[in-house]
C-alpha positions as CSV (number, residue, x, y, z in Angstrom):
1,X,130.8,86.0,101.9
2,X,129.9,82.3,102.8
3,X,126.8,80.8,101.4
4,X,128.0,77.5,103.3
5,X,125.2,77.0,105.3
6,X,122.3,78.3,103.0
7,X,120.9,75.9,99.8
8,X,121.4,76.1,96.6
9,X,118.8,78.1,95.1
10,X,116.2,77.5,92.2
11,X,117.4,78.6,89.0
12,X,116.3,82.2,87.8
13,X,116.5,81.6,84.2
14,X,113.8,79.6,83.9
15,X,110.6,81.1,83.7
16,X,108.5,78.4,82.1
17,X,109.0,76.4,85.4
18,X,107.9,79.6,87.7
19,X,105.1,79.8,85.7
20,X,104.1,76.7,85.9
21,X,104.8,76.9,89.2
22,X,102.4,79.9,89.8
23,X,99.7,78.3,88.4
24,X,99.7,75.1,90.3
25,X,100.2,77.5,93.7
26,X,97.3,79.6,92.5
27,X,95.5,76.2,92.0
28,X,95.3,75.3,95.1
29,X,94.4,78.8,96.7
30,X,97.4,79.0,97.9
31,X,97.4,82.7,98.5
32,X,97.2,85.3,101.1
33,X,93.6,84.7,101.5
34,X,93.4,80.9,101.0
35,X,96.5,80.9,103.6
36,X,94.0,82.7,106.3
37,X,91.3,80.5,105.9
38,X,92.8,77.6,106.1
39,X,95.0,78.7,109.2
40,X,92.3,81.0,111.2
41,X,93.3,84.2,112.2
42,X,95.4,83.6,114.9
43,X,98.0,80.8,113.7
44,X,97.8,82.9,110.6
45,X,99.1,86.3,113.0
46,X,101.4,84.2,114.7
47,X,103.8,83.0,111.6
48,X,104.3,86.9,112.1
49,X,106.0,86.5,115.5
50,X,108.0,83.7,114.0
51,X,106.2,80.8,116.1
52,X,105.2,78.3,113.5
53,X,103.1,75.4,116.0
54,X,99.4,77.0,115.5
55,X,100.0,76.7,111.7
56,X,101.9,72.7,111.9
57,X,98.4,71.8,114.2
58,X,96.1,74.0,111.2
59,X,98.1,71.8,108.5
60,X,97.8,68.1,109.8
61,X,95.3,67.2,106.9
62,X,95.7,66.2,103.6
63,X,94.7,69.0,101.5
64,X,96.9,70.1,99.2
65,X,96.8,73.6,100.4
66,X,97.6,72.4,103.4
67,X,100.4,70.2,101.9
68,X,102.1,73.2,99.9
69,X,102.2,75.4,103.4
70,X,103.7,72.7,104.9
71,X,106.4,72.7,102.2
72,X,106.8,75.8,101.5
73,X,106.1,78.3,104.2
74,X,106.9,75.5,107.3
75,X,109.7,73.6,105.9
76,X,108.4,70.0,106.1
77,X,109.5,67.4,104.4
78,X,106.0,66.1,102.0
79,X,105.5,62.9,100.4
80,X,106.4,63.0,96.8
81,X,102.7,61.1,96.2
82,X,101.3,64.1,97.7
83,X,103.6,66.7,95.7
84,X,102.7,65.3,92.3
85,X,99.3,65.8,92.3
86,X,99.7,69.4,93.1
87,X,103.0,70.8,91.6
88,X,104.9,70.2,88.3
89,X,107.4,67.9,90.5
90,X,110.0,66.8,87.8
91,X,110.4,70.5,86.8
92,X,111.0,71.5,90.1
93,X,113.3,69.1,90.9
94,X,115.3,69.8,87.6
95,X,115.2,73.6,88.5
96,X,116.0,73.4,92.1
97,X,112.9,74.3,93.8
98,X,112.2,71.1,95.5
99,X,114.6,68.3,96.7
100,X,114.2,64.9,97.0
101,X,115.4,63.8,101.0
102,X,115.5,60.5,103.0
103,X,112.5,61.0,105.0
104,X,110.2,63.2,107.0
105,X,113.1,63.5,110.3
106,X,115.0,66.3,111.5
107,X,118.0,64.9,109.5
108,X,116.4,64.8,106.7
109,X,114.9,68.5,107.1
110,X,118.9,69.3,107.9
111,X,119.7,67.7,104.0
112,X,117.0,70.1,102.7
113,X,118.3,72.9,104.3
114,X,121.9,72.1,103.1
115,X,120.7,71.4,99.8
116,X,121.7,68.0,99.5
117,X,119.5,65.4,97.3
118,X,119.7,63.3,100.0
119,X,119.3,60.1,97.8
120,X,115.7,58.5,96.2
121,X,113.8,59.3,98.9
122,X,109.9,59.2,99.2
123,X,109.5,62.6,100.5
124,X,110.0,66.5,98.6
125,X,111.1,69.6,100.5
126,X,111.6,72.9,99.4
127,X,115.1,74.6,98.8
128,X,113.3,78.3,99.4
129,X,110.5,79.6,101.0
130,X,108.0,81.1,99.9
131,X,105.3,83.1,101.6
132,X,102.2,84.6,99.7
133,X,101.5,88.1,99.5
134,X,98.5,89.9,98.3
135,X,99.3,93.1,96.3
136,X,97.5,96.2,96.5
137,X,94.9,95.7,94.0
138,X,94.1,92.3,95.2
139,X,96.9,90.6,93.4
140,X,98.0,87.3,94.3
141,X,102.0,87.4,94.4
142,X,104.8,84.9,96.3
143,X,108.0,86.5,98.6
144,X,110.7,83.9,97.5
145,X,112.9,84.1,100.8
146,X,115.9,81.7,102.3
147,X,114.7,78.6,104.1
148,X,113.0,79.7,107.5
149,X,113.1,83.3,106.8
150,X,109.3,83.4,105.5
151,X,107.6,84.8,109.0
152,X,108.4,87.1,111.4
153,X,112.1,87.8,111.6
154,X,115.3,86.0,112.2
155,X,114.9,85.1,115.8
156,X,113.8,82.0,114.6
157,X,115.8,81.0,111.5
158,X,119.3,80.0,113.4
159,X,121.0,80.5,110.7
160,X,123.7,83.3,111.2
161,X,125.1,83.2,107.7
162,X,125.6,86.8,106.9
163,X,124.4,86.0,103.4
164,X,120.8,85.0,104.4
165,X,117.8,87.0,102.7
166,X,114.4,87.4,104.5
167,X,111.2,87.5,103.5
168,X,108.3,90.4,103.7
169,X,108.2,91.5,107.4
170,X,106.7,94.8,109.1
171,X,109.0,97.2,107.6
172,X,108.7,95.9,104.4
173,X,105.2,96.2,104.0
174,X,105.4,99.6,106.1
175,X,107.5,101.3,103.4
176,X,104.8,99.8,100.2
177,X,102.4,101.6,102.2
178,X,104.3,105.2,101.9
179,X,105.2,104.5,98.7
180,X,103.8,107.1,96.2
181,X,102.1,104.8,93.4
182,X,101.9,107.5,90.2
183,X,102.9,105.8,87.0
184,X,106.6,106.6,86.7
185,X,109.3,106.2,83.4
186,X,111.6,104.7,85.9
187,X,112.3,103.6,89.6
188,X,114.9,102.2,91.8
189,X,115.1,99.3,94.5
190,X,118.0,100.1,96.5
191,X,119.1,97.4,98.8
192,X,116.3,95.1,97.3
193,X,116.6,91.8,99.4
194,X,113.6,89.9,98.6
195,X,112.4,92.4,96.0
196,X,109.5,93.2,98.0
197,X,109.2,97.3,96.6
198,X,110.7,95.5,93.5
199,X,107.7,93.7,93.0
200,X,105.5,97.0,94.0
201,X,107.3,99.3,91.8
202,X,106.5,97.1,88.9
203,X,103.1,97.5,88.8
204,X,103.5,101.2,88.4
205,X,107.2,101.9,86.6
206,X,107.9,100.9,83.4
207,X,111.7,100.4,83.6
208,X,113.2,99.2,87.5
209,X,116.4,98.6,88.6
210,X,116.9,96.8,92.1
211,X,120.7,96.9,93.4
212,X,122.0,94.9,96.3
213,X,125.5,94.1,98.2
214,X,124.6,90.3,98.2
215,X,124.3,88.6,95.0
216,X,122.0,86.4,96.9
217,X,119.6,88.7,97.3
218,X,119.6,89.7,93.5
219,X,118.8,86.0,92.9
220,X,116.1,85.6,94.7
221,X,114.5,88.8,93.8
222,X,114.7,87.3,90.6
223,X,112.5,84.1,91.5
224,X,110.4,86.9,93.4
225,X,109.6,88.7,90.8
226,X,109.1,85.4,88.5
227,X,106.9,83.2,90.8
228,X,104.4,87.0,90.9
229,X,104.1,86.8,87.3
230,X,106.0,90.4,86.8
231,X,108.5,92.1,84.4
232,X,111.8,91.1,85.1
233,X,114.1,94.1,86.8
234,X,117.5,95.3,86.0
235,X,119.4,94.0,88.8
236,X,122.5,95.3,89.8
237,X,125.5,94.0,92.4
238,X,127.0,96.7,94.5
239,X,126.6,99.0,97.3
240,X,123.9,101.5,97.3
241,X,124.2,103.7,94.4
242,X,127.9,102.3,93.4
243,X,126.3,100.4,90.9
244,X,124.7,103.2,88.9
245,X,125.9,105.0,85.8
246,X,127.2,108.3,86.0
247,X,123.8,110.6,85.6
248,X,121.9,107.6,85.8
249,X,118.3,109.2,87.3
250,X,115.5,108.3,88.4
251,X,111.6,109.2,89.0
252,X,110.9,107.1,92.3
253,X,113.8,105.7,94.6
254,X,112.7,103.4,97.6
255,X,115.4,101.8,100.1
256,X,114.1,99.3,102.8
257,X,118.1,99.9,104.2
258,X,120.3,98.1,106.5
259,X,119.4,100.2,108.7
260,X,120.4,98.9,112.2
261,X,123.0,100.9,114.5
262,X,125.1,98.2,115.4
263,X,129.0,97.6,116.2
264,X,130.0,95.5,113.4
265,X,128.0,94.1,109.8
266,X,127.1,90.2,110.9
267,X,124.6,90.2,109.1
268,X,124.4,91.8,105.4
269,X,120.4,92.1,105.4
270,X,120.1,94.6,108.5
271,X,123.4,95.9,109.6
272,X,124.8,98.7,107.5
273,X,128.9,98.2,108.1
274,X,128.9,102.0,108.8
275,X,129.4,104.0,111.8
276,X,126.7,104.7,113.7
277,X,123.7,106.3,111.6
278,X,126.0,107.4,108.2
279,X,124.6,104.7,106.0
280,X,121.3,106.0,106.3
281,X,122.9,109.7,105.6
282,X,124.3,108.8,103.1
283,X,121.5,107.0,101.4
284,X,119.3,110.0,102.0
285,X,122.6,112.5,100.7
286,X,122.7,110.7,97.5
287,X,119.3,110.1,96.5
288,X,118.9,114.1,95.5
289,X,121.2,113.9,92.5
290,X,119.7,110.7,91.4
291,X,116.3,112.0,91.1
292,X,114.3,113.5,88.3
293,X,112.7,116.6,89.0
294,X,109.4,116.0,90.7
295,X,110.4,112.5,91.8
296,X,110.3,111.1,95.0
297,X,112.8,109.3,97.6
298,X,111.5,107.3,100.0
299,X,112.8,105.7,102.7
300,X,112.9,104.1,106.0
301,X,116.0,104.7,108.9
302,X,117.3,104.9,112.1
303,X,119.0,107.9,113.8
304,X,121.0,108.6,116.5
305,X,119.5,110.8,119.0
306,X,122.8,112.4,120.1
307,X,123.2,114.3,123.5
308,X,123.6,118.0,123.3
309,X,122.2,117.8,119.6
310,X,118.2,118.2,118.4
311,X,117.9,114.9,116.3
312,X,115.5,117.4,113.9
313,X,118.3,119.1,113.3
314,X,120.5,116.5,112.4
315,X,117.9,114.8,110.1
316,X,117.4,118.1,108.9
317,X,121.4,118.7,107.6
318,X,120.5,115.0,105.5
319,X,118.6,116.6,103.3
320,X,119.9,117.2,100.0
321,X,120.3,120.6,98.0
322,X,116.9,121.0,95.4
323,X,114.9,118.7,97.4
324,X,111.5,119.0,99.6
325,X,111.4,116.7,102.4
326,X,108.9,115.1,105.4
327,X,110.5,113.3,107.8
328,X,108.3,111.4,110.1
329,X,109.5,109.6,113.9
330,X,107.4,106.9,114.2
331,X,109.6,105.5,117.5
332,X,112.1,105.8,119.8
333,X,114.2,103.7,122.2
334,X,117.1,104.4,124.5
335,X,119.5,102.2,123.8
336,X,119.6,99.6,126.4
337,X,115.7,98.5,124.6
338,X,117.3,99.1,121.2
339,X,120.0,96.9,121.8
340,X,117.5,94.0,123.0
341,X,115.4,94.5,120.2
342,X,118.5,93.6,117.4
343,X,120.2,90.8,120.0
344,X,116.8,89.3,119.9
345,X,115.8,89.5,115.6
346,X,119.2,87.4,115.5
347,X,118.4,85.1,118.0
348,X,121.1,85.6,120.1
349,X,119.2,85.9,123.7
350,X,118.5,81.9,122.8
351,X,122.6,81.4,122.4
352,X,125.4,81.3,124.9
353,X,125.0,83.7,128.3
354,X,128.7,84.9,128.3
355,X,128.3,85.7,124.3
356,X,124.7,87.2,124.6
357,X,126.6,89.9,127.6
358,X,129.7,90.3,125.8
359,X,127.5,91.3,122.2
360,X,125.2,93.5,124.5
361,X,128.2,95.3,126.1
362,X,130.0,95.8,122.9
363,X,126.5,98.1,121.9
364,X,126.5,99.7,124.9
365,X,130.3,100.5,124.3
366,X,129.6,101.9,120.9
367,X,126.2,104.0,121.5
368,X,128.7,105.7,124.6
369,X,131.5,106.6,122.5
370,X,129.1,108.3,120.2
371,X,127.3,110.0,123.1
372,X,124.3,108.2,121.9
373,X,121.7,108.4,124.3
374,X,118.0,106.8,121.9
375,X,117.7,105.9,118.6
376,X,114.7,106.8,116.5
377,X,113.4,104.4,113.7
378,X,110.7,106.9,111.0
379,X,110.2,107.5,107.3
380,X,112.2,109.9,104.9
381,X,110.3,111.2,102.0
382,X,112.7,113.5,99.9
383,X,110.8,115.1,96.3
384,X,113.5,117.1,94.0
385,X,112.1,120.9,93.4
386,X,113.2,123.5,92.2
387,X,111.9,125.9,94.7
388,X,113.9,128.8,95.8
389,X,113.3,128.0,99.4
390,X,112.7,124.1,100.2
391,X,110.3,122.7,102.6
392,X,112.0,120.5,105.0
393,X,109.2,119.0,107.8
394,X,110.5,117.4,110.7
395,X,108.2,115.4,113.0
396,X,107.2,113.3,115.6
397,X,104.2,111.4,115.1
398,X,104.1,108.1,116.9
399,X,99.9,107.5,116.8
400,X,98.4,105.0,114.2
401,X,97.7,105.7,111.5
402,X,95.6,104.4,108.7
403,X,98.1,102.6,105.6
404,X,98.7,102.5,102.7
405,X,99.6,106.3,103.0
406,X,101.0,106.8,99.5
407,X,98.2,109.2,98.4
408,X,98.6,111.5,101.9
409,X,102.3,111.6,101.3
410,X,101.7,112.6,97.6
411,X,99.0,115.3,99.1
412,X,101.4,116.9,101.7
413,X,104.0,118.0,98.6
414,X,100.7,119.3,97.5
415,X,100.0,121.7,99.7
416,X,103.4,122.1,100.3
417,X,103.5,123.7,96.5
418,X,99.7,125.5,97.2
419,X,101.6,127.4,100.1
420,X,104.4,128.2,98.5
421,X,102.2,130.1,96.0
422,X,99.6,131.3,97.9
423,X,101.2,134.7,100.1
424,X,98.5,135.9,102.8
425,X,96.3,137.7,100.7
426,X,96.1,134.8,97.8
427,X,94.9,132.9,100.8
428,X,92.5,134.6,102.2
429,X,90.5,135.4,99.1
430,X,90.6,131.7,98.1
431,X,88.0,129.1,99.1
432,X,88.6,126.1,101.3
433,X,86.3,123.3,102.0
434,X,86.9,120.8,105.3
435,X,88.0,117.6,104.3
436,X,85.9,114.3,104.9
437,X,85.8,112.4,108.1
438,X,87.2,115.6,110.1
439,X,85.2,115.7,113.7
440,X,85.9,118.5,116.4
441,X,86.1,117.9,120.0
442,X,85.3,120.5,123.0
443,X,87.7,119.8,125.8
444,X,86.9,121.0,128.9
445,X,86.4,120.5,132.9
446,X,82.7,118.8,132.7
447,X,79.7,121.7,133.3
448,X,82.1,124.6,132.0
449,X,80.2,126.8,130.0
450,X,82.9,127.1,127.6
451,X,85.5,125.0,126.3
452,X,89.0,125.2,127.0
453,X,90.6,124.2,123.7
454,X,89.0,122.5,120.3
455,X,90.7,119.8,118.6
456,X,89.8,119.2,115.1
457,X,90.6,115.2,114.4
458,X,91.2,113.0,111.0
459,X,90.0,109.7,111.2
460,X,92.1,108.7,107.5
461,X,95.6,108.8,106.5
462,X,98.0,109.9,109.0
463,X,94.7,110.9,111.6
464,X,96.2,113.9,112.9
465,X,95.0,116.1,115.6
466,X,95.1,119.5,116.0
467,X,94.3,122.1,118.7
468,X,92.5,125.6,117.4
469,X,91.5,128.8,118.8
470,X,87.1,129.7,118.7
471,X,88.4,131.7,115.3
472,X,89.9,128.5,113.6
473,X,87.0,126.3,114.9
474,X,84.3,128.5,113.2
475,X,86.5,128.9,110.2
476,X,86.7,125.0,109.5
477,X,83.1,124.6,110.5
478,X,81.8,127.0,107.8
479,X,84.4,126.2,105.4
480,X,82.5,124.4,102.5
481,X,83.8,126.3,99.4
482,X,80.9,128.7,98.8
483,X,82.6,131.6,100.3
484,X,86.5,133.1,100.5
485,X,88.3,132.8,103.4
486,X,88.4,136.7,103.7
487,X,84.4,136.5,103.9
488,X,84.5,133.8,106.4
489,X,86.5,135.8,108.6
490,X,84.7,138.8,108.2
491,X,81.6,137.6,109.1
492,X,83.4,135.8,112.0
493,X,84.5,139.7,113.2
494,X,81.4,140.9,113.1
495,X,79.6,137.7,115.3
496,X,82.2,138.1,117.9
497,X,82.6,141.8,118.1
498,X,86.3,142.1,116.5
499,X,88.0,144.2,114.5
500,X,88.4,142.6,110.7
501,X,91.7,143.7,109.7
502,X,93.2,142.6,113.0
503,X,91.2,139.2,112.6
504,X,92.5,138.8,109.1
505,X,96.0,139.6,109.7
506,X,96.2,137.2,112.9
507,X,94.5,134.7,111.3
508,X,96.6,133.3,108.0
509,X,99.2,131.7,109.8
510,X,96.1,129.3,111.7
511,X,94.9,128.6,108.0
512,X,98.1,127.4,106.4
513,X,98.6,125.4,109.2
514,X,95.0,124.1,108.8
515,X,95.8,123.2,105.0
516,X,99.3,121.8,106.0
517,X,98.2,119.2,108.5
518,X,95.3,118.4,105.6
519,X,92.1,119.8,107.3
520,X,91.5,122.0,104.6
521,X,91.5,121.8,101.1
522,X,91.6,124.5,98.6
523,X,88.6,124.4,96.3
524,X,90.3,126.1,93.2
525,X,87.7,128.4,93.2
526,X,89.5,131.8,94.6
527,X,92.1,134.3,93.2
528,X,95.5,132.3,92.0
């Protein structure tokens, strides 16, 4: 691997200067929040789509929050004057994080970049960037990243070293959200990068371990995970789970994976080096003897959809042996769109025609030797159990939904365990209550007397919908935990002239599916 074209980076054994750092960044508000003040809301959504000109026009004052975005999230050269009276400049410059360059031109951006001192200059520019990023709990952390790889992806970083490291971007944060955040003994980073679920995890784990192919990337989680003021990880360089001990185990595993379906690794941060979807298999294959029992896998990947094959079943074969699983397909693209999509997060529609076709055949060549016809992108949450019979729940659920989703995906293994239990007649002489924030709706031809479905609707966590028969819309509109669910039913029979045995033996299988989806939750209050 060539780190030719990417600077030298600030050193990661010293954490006096990272704290010192920290401080003075926290000084001058320069956090998520300050960052969104000072830029308004839409230069502050557009450093998202990689377009940095609403945020150079936000920053022509002379603030210092305005001159430590400048320097470090928009890679513009700074007068040193204006430096030291924000920053501990002389320990920066001795640990690497700023360089001294000629002067504020593009060559002088270009020395910054390559990591040259460019002589006594007056001006300071930053050999990282770094991007602020509030925590969960309000915390005020900083996504150390390579230079120009801070916002939205790297369409706009043109740099093509394969060794690069990017910051926080959608999937990153998308994969926090699902994250199940129960105080753990130990987690694992897998393919860290940044150290984004690094940084999570460490609020919640007591011992975590981050691996990653490029020692770059180990580095820089590193400065990460010193400039946010948390515990140092055990960092490890190698291959997915190649540099583990044997029986080394763990009680959370997350993997942001280079997940991209591509012919060829260029570049080490997204594209996998396997064929087709297997590095995502095999992430999800090996996770289930690295976990604890009771500990979760969480993921997020791309699959082939393959023609003459259901793509449920072939997510379905991924699971390992002992382990419960929901996989969710948040997407899908055929592969002409999925091709564009990649060409583009490298830049290379802005490149040569002739090489822009060529790299866009080559994917076409590769998806039609593998009779790949759409790819879908989703989330894999594996939990190791020892149940006889696992749960393995394949779906498609492409509608918003409400993050961080952590809790719901801890409360689906749940229920998953409360069915497992619970046999039809457990169920029906337990007690269920609806859950908050549930509404029904009546769909129907306008001035029926009747309508001709009802759709029960979350508006939290993963706001499902679901369509029920009259039965399972007066059972979830009674259900409030005072009475079983045998009763309900009962008393359901006798309103609408039914037989109750039939009622309750045609009934269950609309219940579970009630509790499954989360509309209902049992009370504790019934048989066990």
């Amino acid at each position: 691997m060539s780190d030719s074209s990417l600077s030298a980076l600030p050193a990661s054994d010293r954490p006096d200067v990272a704290a010192r750092l920290r401080d003075a960044l926290l000084g001058a508000s320069f956090t998520a929040d300050g960052l969104l003040e000072l830029l308004g809301a839409p230069a502050y959504a557009a450093l998202a789509r990689s377009e940095t000109v609403p945020a150079l026009r936000a920053t022509r004052g002379d603030t210092p929050l305005e001159a430590l975005v400048r320097l470090f999230l928009l890679q513009q050269p700074v007068p040193h004057a204006r430096v030291a009276g924000v920053l501990p400049v002389d320990a920066c410059l001795e640990s690497g994080w700023l360089v001294r360059v000629g002067g504020s031109s593009a060559a002088s951006g270009a020395s910054a970049a390559s990591g040259e001192s460019g002589g006594s200059g007056d001006d300071l520019a930053a050999t990282v960037d770094v991007r602020p990023y509030g925590g969960p709990d309000g915390e005020d952390w900083f996504i150390v990243s390579d230079l120009g790889c801070a916002v939205g992806g790297a369409g706009g970083i043109g740099n093509k070293d394969e060794g690069v490291v990017l910051g926080v971007g959608g999937a990153s944060t998308t994969l926090a959200g699902i994250t199940v955040r129960t105080p753990v003994a130990s987690a694992l980073d897998l393919g860290t990068g940044s150290g984004v679920q690094a940084l999570h995890a460490a609020q919640h784990a007591t011992r975590v371990t981050a691996t990653d192919l490029n020692p770059r990337a180990l580095h820089i989680t590193a400065l990460t995970l010193a400039l946010s003021g948390a515990p140092a990880a055990d960092l490890r360089e190698g291959s997915l789970f190649e540099p583990l001990k044997n029986g080394e185990t763990f009680d959370l595993i997350v993997s942001n994976p280079p997940f991209v379906i591509s012919p060829g690794a260029r570049l080490t941060y997204r594209d996998g080096g396997m064929g087709g979807d297997d590095l995502c298999r095999s992430i999800v294959q090996g996770a289930g003897e690295r976990l604890n029992e009771g500990g979760f896998a969480q993921f997020l990947a791309n699959w082939q959809h393959v023609e003459g094959e259901d793509w449920q079943d072939r997510l379905r074969s991924w699971v390992p042996r002992g382990c419960d699983a929901w996989i969710v397909q948040r997407e899908v693209q055929d592969v002409t769109q999925y091709a564009e999509l990649w060409l583009r997060d490298a830049g290379d529609h802005r490149g040569d025609a002739a090489e822009y076709q060529a790299r866009y055949d080559a994917w076409l060549d590769e998806f039609e030797a593998r009779k790949v016809k759409a790819v879908g992108f989703g989330w894999i949450t594996l939990r190791k159990a020892s149940a006889a019979v696992p749960s393995i729940t394949v779906e498609e659920w492409p509608h918003p939904v409400e993050q961080p989703l952590g809790d719901t995906v801890r409360a689906h293994f749940g229920r998953v365990d409360y069915l497992r239990a619970h046999d039809d007649a457990a169920l029906l002489e337990d007690h269920f209550r609806l859950v908050t924030e549930v509404v029904q709706e009546q769909v129907g031809l306008p001035g029926a007397e009747d309508p001709e479905h009802v759709v029960l609707r979350q508006h939290r966590g993963m706001r499902r919908a679901t369509r029920v028969d009259t039965v399972g819309a007066g059972f979830a509109g009674v259900c409030d935990g005072s009475l079983s669910a045998g009763r309900i039913l009962d008393a359901i029979a006798q309103l609408m002239g039914e037989d109750q045995v039939l009622l309750r033996d045609r009934t269950p299988a609309q219940i579970r599916l009630l509790v499954e989806q989360g509309f209902l939750e049992p009370t504790g209050e019934g048989a066990h």
